[in-house]
PLY file of the C-alpha trace (Angstrom):
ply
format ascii 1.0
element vertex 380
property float x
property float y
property float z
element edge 379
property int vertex1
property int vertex2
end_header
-101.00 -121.59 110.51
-103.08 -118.81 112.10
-105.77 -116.68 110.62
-103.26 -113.65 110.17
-100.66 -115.63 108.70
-103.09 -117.16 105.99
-104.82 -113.51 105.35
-101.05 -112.18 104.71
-100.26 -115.30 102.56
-103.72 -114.18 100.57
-102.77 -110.68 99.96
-99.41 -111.53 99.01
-100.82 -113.86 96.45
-103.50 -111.29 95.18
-100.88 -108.38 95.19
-98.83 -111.06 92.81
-102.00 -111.71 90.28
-103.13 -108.11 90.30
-99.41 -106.46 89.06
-99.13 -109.34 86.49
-102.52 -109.18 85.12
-103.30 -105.45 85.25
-99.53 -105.21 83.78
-100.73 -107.39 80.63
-103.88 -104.94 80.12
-101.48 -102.28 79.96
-98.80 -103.58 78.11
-101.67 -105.13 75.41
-103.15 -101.34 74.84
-99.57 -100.22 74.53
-99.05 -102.06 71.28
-102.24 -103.51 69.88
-102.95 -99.95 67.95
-106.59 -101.79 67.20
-107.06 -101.35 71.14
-105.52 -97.64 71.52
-108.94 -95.89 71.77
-110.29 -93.51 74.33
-112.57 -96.06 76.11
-109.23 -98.48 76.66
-107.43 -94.88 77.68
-109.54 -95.04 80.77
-109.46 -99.12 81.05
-105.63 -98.59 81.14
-106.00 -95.79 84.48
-108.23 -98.16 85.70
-105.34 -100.44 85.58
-102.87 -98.61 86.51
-104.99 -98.15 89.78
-104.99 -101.93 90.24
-101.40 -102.31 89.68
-100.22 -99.56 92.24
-102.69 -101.21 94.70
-100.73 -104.64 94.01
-97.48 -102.74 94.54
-98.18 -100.27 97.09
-101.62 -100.62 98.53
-101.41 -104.40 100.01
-98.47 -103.85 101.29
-99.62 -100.78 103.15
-102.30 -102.85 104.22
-100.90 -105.16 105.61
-98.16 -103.11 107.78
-101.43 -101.39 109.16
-102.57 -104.66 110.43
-99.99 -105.24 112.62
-100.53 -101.91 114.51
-96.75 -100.72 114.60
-95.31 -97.40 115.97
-95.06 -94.59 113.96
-96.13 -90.66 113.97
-99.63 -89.70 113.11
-99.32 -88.23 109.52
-96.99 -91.49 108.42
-99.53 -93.53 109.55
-102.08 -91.59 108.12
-100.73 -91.79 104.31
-100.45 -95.30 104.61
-103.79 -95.60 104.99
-105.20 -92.58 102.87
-103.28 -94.54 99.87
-105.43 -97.29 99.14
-108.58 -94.60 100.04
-106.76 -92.65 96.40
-106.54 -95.93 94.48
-110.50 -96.75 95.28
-111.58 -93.22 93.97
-109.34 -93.15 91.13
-111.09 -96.56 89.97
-114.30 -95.23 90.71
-113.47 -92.43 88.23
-112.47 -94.25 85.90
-115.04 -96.68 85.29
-117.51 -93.23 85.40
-115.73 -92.27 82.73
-116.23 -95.61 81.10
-119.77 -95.53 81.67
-120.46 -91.88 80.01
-118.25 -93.07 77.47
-120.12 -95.74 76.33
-123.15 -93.82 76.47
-122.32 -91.18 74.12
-120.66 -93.74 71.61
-124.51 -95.56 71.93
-126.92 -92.69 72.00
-125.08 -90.21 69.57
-122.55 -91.79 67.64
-122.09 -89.55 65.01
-121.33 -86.91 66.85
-118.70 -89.26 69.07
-115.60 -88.59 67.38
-116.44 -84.83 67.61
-117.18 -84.93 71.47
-114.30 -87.46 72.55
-111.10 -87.20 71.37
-107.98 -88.35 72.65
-106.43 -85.49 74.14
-109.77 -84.71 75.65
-109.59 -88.67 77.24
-106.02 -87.73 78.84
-107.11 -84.51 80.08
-109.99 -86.43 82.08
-108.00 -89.02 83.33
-105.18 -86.70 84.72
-108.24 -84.70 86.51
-109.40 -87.89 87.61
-106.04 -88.97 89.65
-105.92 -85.06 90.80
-109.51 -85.44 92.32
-108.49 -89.19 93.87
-105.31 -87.76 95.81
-107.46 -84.75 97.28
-110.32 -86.94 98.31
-108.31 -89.56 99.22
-105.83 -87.66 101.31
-108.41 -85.27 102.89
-107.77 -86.73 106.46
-104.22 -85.83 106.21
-105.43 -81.91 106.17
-107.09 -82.71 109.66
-110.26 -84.61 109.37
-108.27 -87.71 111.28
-107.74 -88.60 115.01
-104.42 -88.13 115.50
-104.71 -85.79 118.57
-107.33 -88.56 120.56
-104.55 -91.33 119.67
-101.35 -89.13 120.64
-102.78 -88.18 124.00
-104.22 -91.95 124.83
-100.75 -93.59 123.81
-98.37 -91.62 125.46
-98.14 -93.58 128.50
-98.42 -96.90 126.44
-95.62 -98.66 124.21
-95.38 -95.57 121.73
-93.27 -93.12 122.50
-94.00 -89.26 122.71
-95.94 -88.19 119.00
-96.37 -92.06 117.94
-99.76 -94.13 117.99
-100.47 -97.46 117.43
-100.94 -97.54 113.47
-104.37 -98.97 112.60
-106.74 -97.71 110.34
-109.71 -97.78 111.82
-107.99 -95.99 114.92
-106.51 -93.10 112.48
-108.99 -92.68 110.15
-112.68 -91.13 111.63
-115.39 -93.60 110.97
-117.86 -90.30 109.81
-115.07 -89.63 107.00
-115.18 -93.19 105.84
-119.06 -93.35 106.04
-120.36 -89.94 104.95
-117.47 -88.74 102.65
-116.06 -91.87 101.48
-118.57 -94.12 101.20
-122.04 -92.03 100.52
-120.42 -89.19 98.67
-117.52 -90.96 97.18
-118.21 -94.23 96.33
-122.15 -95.15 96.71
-123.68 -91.71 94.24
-120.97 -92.58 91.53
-122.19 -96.52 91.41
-125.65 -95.08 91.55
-124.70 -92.71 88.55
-123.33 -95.83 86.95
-126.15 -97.87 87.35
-128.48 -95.37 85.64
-126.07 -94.62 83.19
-125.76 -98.37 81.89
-129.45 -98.76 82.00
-129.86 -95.87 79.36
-127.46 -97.39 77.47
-129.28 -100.76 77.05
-132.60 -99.10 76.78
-131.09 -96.95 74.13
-129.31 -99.96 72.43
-132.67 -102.24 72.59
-134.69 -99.35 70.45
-132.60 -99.04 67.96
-131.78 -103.34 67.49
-135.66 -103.04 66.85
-135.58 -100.10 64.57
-132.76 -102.42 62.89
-134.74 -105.25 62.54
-138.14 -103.69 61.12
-136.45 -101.63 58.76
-132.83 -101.08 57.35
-130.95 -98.03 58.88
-131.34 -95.18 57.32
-127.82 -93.51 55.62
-125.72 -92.32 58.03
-127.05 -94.68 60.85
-124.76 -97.69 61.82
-125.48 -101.32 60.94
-127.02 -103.85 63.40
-123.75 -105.79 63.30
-121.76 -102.62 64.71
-124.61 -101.52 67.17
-124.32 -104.80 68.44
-120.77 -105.03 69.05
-121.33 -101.50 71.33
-123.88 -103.51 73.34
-121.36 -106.13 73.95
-118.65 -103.67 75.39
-121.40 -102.26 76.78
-121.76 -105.37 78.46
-118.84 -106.59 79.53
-117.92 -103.01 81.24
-121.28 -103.13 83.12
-119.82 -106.39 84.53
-116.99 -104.81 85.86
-118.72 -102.27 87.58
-120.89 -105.13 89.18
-117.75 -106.63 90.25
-116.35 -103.41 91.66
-119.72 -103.17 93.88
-120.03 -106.64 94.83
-116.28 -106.66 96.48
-116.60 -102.83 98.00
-119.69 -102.58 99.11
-119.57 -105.81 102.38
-116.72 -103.52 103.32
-118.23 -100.23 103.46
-121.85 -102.05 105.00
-119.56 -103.43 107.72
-118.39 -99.57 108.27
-121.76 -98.04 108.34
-122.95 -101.06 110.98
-119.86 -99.94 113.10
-120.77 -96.22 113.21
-124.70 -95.74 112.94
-124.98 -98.74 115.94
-122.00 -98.53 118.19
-123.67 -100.88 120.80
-123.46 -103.95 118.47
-120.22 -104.37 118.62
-117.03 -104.52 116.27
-117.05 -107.30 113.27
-114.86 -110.12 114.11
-111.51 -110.01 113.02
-111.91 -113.16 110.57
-114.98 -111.08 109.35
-112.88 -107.76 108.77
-110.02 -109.67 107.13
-112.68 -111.50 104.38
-113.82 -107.93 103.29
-110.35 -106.61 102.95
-109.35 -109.05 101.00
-112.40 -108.95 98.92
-111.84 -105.14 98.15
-108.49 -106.30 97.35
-109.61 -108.93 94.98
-111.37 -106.73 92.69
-107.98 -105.69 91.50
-107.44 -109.55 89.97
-110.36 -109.96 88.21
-110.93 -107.14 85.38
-108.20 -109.04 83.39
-109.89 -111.73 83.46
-113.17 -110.35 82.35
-110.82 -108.32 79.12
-109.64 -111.89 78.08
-113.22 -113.93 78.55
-115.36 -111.04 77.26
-113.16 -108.74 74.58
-111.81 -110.88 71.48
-109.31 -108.25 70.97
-107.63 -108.15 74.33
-107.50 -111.99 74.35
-105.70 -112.29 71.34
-103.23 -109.70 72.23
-102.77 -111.52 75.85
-101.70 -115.15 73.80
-99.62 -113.07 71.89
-97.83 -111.41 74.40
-97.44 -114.88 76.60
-96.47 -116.47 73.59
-93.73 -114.20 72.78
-92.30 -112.68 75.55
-93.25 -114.99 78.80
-93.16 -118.72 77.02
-90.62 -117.14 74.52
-91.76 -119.28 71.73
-91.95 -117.17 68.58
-94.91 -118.09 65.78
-93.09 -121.16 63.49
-93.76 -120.54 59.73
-95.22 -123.75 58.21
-92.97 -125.18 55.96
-93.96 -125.14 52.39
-94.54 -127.67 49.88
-92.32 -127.07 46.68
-93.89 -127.45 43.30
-92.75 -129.99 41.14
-89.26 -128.66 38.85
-88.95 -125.65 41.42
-86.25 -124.25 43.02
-86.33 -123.17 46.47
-82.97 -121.44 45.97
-81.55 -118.12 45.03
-77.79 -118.68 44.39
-77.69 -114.87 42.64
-78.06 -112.25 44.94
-79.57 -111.53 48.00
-81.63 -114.72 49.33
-85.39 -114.59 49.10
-88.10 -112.85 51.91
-90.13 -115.65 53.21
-92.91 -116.56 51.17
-96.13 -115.28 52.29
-99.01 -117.95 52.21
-101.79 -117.56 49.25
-99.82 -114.81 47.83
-96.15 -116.09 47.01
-95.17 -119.40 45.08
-92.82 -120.96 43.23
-92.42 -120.93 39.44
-91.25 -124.01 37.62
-87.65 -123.57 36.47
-87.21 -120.91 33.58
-90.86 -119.07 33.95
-90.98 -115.38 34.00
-91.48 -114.16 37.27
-95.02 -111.99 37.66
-94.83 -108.62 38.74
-94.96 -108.03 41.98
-93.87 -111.09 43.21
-91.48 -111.84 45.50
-89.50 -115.60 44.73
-86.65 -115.19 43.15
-86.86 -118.27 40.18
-83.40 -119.28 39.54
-82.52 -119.41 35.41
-82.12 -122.44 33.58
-78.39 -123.02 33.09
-77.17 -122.54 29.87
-73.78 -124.35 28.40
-70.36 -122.54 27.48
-67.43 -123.82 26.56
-64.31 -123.08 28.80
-61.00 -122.95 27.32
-58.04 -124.74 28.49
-54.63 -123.45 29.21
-51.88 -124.74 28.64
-48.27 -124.96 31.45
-47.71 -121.65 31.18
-50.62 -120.87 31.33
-51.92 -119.62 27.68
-54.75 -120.05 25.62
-53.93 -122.60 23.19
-53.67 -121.48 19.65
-56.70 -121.10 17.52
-57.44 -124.16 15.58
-55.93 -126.68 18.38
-57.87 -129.56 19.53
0 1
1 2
2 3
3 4
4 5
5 6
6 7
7 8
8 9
9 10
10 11
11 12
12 13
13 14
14 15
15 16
16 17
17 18
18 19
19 20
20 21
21 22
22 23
23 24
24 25
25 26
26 27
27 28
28 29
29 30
30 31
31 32
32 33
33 34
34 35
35 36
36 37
37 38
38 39
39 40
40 41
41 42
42 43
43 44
44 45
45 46
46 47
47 48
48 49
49 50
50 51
51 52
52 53
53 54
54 55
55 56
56 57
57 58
58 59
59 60
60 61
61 62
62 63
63 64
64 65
65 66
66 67
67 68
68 69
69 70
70 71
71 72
72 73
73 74
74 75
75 76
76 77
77 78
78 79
79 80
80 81
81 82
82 83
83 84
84 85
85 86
86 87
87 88
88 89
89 90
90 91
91 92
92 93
93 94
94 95
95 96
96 97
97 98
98 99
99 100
100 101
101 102
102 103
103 104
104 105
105 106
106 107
107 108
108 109
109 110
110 111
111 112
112 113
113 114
114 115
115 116
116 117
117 118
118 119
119 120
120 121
121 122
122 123
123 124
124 125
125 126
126 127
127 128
128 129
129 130
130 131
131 132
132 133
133 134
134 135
135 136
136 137
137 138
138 139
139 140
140 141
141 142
142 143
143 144
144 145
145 146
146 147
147 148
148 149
149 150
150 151
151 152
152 153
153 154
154 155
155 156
156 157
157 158
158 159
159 160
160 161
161 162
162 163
163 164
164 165
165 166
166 167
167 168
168 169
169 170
170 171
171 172
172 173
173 174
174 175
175 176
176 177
177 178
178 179
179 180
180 181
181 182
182 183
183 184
184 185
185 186
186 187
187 188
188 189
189 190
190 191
191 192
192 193
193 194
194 195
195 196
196 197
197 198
198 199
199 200
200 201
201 202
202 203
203 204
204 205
205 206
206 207
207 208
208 209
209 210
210 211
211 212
212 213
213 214
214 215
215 216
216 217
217 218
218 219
219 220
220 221
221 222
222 223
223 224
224 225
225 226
226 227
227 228
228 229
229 230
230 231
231 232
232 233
233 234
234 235
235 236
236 237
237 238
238 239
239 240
240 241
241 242
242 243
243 244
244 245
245 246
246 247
247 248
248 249
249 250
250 251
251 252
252 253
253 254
254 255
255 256
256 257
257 258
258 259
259 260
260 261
261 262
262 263
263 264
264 265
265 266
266 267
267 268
268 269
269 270
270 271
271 272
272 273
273 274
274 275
275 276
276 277
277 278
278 279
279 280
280 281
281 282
282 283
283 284
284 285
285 286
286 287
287 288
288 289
289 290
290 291
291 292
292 293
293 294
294 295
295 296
296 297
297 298
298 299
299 300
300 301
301 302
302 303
303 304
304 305
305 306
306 307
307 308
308 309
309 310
310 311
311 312
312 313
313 314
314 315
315 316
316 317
317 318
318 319
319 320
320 321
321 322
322 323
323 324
324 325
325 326
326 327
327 328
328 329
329 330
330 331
331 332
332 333
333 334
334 335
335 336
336 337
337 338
338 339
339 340
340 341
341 342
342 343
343 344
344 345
345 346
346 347
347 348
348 349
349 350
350 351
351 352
352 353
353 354
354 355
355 356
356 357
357 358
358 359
359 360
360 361
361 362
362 363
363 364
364 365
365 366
366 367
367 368
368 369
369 370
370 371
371 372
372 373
373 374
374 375
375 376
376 377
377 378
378 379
């Protein structure tokens, strides 16, 4: 198998894992109501980003890599796209970040400051500012004209290039714009950001511990849980650098020293995939890291993907019960520590649910006679 057969195989494969996992994120937020909160709003757009770059990014990619024919701007929106799905992430876990920090540093003012409607606002600005910097080089910062006029005597016809990105896209858009402006401040802005946070949360764990909070002030135990989404979203935006950034190095190499030389394909197609990666692994980091959003993904898997519904354990009856209800309606299931059976002709408590059947009582049934009469009074 050659090298661009396996690297195809690999994308394929992390297109499949990103869409499924990124679609359990969403689909968990979307009815857990314990995880429908404004920092999850934005963990959902950041998922949304990673499933569109399962569905349409990777495959974009790939058609790139095989340099077909095709005019300028078609080319060129195949290759902005997954340029819009890197910047909307980047927003989004910037709006983690200052999210985070207000709910640490003044958290009785948080439910004041972020709201909802104010979360979906951002996030619908977010994806506004990701199209227009990711589609600026359709608006003419691009090489189409170089690559028109060098491949009209070549295989393309008249108005076609060869469609790579590297030949499309100028190197000083993906380096200054992209990558310094775009990319490298907001991670900067990030890393600050999360630093305050833990220097913030580390004060007040030892205010905490030398004296109780004062009223109004929240308990260690809930300061605590803040550090450790805190956490756990700082390792995502570790994540996201450690799998952009050989990318974007590579880039900067190719355009501040032109004499060394272009990366070696193998080299290119690690990076790419890299980037791509990042899309796989923020599930992961939900389900090892957040209690909730592991709980909801068994649940869902349980339900709906193994379609194996939660057994009720059978109960024990108590001696002289009945587990019947031959009047009326049958019983609702009985709920554990709550519902139980009575022995036979008890009361039933208020409130409670099991339906005791009564103890028969005798009665005498006359008997008719052929023609079916009562027999006379007196008659044995």
């Amino acid at each position: 198998m050659s090298g661009f057969s396996v690297y195809i195989a690999v994308e394929l494969a992390i297109a499949v894992l990103a869409i499924l996992g990124n679609v359990l994120v969403c689909w968990a937020v979307w009815i857990n109501s314990n995880l429908q909160n404004v920092t999850n709003y934005f963990v959902a757009s950041l998922a949304a980003a990673d499933i569109a770059v399962g569905v349409l990014a990777i495959p974009f990619a790939v058609t790139l890599s095989t340099g077909f024919c095709a005019a300028c701007h078609s080319c060129l929106f195949f290759a902005c796209f997954v340029l819009v799905l890197t910047q909307s992430s980047i927003f989004s876990l910037l709006a983690i970040a200052i999210d985070r920090y207000i709910a640490i540093r003044i958290p009785l003012r948080y439910n004041g400051l972020v709201t909802g409607t104010r979360a979906k606002g951002i996030i619908a600005v977010c994806w506004v500012l990701s199209f227009a910097i990711g589609l600026t080089p359709m608006l003419g910062w691009n090489n189409c004209s170089q690559q028109e006029s060098r491949n009209s005597s070549q295989v393309c016809g008249e108005g076609q290039v060869a469609c790579l990105f590297e030949d499309v896209v100028p190197m000083g858009y993906m380096v200054y714009y992209n990558f310094f402006a775009c990319v490298l401040l907001p991670l900067l802005l990030m890393l600050g950001v999360y630093l305050r946070i833990f220097l913030a949360a580390r004060r007040q764990l030892k205010q905490t511990e030398s004296q109780p909070p004062p009223p109004g002030e929240r308990p260690r135990s809930t300061l605590q849980k803040e550090v450790h989404a805190a956490k756990s979203l700082a390792i995502i935006v570790g994540l996201f650098a450690l799998c952009w950034l050989p990318l974007h190095v590579i880039n900067c190499f190719t355009f501040f020293c032109p004499s060394c030389g272009h990366a070696p394909p193998w080299l290119m197609y690690l990076t790419i995939v890299l980037s791509h990666g990042n899309s796989v692994v923020n599930p992961f980091i939900y389900a090892y890291r957040i209690r909730e959003f592991r709980h909801t993904f068994r649940r869902i898997v349980r339900s709906h993907v193994l379609r194996r519904r939660r057994r009720r354990e059978p109960f024990k009856a108590v001696p002289g019960a009945e587990q019947e209800c031959p009047e009326g309606p049958p019983s609702a299931p009985l709920r554990k520590g709550r519902d139980f059976l009575l022995p036979r002709g008890r009361t039933r408590r208020a409130g409670s649910r099991v339906h005791v059947r009564r103890p028969p009582f005798s009665r005498s049934v006359p008997t008719l006679d052929r023609g079916g009469r009562p027999p006379p009074a007196g008659a044995a």
